[in-house]
N, C-alpha and C positions, 0 to 999 in steps of 0.2 A: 504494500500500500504506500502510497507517496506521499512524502512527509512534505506537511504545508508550516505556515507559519504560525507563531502561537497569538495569539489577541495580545493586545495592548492592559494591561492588568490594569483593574483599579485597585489603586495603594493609596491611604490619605494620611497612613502611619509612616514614621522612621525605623527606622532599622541603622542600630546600633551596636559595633563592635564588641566583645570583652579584650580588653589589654592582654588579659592573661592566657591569649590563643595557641601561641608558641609552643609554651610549657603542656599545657593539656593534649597537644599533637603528639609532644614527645612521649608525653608521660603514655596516652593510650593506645602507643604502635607497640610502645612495650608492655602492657599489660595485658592487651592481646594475644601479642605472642604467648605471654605465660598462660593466660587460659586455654590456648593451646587451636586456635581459632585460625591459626595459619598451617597446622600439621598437613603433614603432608594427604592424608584421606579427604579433608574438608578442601582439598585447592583443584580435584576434579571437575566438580559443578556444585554450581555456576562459577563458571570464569571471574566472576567479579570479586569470588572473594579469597584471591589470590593478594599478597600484601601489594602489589605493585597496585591492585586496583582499588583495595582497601585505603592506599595513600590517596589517589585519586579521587574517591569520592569524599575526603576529606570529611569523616562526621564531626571533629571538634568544631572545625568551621559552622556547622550548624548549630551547636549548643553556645558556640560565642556570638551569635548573632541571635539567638532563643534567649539567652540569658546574659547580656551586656552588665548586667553588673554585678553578678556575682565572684564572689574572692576565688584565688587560683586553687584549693584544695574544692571548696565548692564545684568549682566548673569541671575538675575532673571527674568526680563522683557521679556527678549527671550523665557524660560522658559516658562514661563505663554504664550505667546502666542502659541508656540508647544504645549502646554498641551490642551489646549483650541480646536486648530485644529486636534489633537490626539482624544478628547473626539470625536471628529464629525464623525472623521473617524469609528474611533470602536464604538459609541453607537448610539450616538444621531442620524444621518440619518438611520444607518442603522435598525433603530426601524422600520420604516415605509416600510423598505425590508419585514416584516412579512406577511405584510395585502395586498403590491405589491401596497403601495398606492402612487403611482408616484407625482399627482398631489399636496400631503398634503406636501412632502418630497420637491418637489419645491416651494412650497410657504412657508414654514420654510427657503429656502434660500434668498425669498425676503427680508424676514423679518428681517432676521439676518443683509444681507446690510445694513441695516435702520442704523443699528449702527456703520456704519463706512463711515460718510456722510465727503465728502471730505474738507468742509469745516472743519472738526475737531471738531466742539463744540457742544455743547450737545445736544439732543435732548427729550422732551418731552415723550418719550416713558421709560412704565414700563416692564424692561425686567421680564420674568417671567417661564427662564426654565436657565441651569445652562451657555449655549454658550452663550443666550444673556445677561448674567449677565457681564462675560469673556470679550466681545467685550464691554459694557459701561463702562468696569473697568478702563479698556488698553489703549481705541482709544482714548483719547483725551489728556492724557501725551503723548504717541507717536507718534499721530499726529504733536503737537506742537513741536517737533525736525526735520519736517520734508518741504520739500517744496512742492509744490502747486502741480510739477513735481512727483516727489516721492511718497505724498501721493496716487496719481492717479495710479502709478505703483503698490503700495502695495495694494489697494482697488482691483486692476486688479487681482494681482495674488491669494486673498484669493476665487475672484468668481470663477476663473479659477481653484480651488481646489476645491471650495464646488459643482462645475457643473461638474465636475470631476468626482467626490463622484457620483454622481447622474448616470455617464455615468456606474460609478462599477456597482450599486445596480442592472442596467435594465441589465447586463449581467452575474450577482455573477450566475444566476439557466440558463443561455444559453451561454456555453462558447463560447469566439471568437476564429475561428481557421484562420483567418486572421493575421500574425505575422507582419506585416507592421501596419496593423489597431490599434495592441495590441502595440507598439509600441510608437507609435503617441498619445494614450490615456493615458498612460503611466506617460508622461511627463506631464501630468494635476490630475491624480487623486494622486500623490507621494506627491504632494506639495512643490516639491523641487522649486520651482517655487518661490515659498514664502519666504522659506529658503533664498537662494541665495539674494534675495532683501532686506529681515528681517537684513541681515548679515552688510549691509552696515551703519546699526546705529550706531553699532561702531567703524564701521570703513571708516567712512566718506562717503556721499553720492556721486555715480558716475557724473560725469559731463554730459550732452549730451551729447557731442558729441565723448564718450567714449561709452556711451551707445549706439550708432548707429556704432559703429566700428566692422566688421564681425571678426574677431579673440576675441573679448571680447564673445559676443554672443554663439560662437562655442566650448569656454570652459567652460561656464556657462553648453549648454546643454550636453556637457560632465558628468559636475559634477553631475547634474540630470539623465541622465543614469545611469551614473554609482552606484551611489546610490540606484536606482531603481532595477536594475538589480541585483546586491548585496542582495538588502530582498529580491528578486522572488525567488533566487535560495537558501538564509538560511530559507526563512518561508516557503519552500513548502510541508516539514511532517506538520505544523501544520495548514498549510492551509487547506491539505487534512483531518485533523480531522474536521478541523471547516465546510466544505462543502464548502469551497469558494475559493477554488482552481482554477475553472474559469478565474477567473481575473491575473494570475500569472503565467507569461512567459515561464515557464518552461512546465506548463501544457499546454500552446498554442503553444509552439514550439513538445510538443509531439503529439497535436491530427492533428497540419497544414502540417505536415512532414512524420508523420507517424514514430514514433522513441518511443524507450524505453526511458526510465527512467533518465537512466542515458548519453544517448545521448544527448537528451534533455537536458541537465545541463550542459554538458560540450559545446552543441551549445550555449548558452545564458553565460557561462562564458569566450568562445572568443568573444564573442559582447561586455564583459565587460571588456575582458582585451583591447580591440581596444580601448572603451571610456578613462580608462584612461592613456591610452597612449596616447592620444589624450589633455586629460589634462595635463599630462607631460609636452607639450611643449606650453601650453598657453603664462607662461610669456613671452617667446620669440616671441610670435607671435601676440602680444597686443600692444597699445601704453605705456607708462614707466607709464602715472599716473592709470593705471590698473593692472599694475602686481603685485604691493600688494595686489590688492583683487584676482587676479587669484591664486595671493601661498596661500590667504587663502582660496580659494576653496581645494587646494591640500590639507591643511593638516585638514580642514572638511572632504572631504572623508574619509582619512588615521583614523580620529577620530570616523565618523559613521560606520569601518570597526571593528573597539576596542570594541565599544560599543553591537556591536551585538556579539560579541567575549562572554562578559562581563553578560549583560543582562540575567536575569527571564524569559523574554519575550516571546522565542520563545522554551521554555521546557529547555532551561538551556545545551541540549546532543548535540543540531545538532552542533552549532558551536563549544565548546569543545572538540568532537570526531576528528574536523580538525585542532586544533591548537595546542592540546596537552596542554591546559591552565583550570584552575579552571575555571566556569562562574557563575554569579549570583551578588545580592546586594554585596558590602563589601567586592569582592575581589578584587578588582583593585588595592590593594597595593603589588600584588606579581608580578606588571609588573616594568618594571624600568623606567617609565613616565619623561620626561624631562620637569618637572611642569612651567607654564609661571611663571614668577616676580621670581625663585627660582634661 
């Protein structure tokens, strides 16, 4: 299929560097490698997650542009756990896509739970492939910043991604042309879910009874849209090389509607430009001790918009040919980035 250009995004947020990008590069090619996430069995398939490509798509670049001003232990931590949940997405479950082995692929997700037992403290278990190593690294220093509340929230949202994953895999070879159905799954297999909650570590944890307040709620699943929506319509040439185009908005708004190509893209970039205009008006529509976390949803999006700008990841052409900007490792110093602490 022939790869066109991508729309002109609406953006009305900034997107804002972390200073401490460098160090989090460094620190999570090596911490990778010790979880063991470049051995040699995992650099088969997908291609991508070979270290040469793992550099390429550069994910601290994403969490310093998600999280601009978070301190430099901070940003790593985030880090490591998007990489973590990143490896699940692109290899680790979908190994078991091969062989259609459903049952094996869910019970790799029970298992993985094991290691994020709410109480936080260790458990007797040897992990022994590279997620579960990830999850015994992680969950028990981040547990212990966390409450009883919180922890429960986070545990919630990693199932709700990895059962997610799980809902991709049974449809990656039987696409859904359901655009409400695709919609709704959406919002679970993206992970923003996590994101959003992950975010609060540094930036304080929400209260109850913020967290039960329908305008907090409604710009959270803004920000999860929108982000969503955002990669269906930059990853969908290399979806369609990768064969898994299925699962990606744009090709369900084509086969449920019946529309070209490029209909299709432009329907799913007014759904995106509604979401975040939608977040636009979060802080006003929250109580006061949320509206810092809702302007740091804004300027997360504005930052996961950069980064795909930016990124290896998705052939380096689609979003370049729409921004008019260099993409790839190493060049994010020819943007004028309004760096936090600078």
């Amino acid at each position: 299929m022939e790869s066109r250009p991508q729309p002109q995004f609406h953006m009305p947020f900034e997107a804002r560097l972390n200073p401490h990008l460098e160090r989090a590069r460094a620190h999570t090619r090596d911490w990778a490698r010790r979880m063991g996430m470049f051995d040699a069995e995992y650099l088969k398939w997908p291609e991508r997650w070979s270290e040469e490509t793992f550099e390429r798509a550069d994910f601290p670049l994403f969490i310093a542009l998600t999280h601009p001003d978070a301190d430099a232990r901070e940003l790593e931590a985030v880090t490591d756990w998007h990489v973590a949940l990143w490896f699940v997405d692109d290899l680790f479950l979908p190994l078991y896509r091969r062989g259609h082995d459903r049952a094996s692929a869910g019970a790799k997700v029970e298992r993985l739970m094991q290691f994020l037992p709410l109480d936080g403290l260790p458990r007797p278990l040897i992990p022994d492939n590279p997620v579960e190593r990830a999850f015994a690294d992680l969950w028990t220093d981040t547990a212990a910043t966390m409450s009883p509340l919180w922890r429960e929230r986070f545990t919630a949202s990693v199932r709700r991604f990895l059962e997610g994953v799980l809902w991709e895999l049974e449809h990656v070879d039987d696409a859904v042309t359901d655009l409400i159905e695709y919609l709704g799954a959406r919002r679970d297999f993206g992970g923003l879910q996590f994101t959003a909650i992950l975010m609060e570590h540094g930036l304080g944890e929400l209260r109850p009874e913020l967290l039960r307040d329908r305008g907090l709620r409604t710009a959270v699943d803004a920000f999860v849209d929108a982000v969503s929506l955002h990669n269906d319509i930059v990853s969908y040439d290399r979806e369609v090389t990768e064969g898994t185009v299925g699962n990606n908005g744009v090709e369900v708004a084509r086969l449920a509607l019946g529309l070209g190509r490029g209909e299709a893209s432009a329907l799913i970039d007014d759904l995106l430009t509604a979401r975040v205009e939608t977040l636009a008006g979060g802080p006003a529509a929250v109580p006061a001790g949320a509206a810092p976390f809702t302007r740091a949803l804004q300027g997360a999006l504005a930052g996961s918009y950069r980064w795909h700008e930016l990124t290896g990841r998705f052939g380096g052409s689609a979003a370049a040919g729409a921004f008019g900007k260099p993409s790839g490792l190493g060049t994010s110093a020819v943007y004028a980035f309004s760096a936090a602490g600078r």
